[in-house]
C-alpha positions as a Python dict, from the first residue, in 0.01 Angstrom:
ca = {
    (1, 'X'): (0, 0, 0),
    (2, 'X'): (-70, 41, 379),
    (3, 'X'): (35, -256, 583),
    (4, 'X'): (253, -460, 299),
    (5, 'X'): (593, -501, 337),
    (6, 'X'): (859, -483, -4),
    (7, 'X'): (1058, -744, 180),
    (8, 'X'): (1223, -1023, -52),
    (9, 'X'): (1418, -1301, 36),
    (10, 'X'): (1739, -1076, -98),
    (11, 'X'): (1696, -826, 151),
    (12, 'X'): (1678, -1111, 458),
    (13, 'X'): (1987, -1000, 666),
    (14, 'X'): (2321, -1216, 661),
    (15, 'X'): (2303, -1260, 1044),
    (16, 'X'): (2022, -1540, 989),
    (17, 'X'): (2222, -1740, 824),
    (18, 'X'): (2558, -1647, 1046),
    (19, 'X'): (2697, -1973, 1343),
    (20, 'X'): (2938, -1920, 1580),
    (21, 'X'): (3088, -2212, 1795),
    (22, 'X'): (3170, -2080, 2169),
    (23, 'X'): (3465, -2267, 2338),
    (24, 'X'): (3366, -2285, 2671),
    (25, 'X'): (3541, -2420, 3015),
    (26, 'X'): (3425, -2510, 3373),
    (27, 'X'): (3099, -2633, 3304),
    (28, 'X'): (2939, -2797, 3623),
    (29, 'X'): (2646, -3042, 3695),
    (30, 'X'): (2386, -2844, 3897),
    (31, 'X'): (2001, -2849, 3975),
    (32, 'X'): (1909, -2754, 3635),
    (33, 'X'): (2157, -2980, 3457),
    (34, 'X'): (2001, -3260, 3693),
    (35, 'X'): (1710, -3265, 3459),
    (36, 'X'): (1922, -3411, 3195),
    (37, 'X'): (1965, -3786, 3070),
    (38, 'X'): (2389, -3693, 3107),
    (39, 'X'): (2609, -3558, 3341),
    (40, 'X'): (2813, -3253, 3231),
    (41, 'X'): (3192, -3303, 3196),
    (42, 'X'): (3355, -3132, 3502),
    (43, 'X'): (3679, -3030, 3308),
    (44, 'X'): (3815, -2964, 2963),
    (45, 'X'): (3698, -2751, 2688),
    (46, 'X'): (3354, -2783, 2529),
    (47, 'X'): (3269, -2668, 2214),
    (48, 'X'): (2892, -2498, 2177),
    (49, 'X'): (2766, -2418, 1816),
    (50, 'X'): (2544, -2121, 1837),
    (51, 'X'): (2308, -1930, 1563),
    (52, 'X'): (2405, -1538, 1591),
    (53, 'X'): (2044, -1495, 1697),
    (54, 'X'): (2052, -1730, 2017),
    (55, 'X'): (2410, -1577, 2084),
    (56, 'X'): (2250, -1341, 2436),
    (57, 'X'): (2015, -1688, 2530),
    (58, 'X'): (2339, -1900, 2501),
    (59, 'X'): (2620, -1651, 2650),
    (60, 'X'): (2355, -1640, 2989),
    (61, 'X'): (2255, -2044, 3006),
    (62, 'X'): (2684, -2114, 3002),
    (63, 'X'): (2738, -1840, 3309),
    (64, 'X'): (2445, -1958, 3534),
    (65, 'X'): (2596, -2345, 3444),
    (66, 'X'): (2914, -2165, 3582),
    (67, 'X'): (3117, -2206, 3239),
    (68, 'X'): (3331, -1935, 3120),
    (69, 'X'): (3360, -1828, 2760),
    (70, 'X'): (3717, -1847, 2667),
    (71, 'X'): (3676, -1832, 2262),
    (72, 'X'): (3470, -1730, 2008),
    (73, 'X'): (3520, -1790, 1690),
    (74, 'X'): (3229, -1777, 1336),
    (75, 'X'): (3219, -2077, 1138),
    (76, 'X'): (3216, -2073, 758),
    (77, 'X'): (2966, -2337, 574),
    (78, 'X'): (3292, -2548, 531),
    (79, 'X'): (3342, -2566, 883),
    (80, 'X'): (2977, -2646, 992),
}
């Protein structure tokens, strides 16, 4: 029994399957945005739809883009 794992798919945690969208303001077009086929929108809200496991990757790729968070909200499979 060394080495196996009991793991089933029941006991995969809910957070794999969780999304949350971030509403996000004051995006700007920089030197790493460049790289892209289309220019960010200066103003106005933006909404970002983010797995709960990318949340940390996500939350630091909108600050150094010099966005700000201003919601965050968890969307149901209805709303996806």
């Amino acid at each position: 029994m060394f080495g196996q794992t009991t793991l089933g798919a029941s006991s995969v945690s809910s957070s794999a399957s969780r999304v949350f969208r971030y509403e996000v303001v004051g995006l700007r077009q920089n030197s790493e945005t460049d790289r892209n086929k289309y220019n960010i929108r200066n103003s106005g809200s933006v909404f970002i739809t983010v797995p709960y496991s990318r949340m940390n990757e996500e939350y630091q790729r909108i600050t150094r883009l010099g966005g700000k968070i201003v919601k965050i909200e968890p969307l149901t499979a209805d709303e996806e």
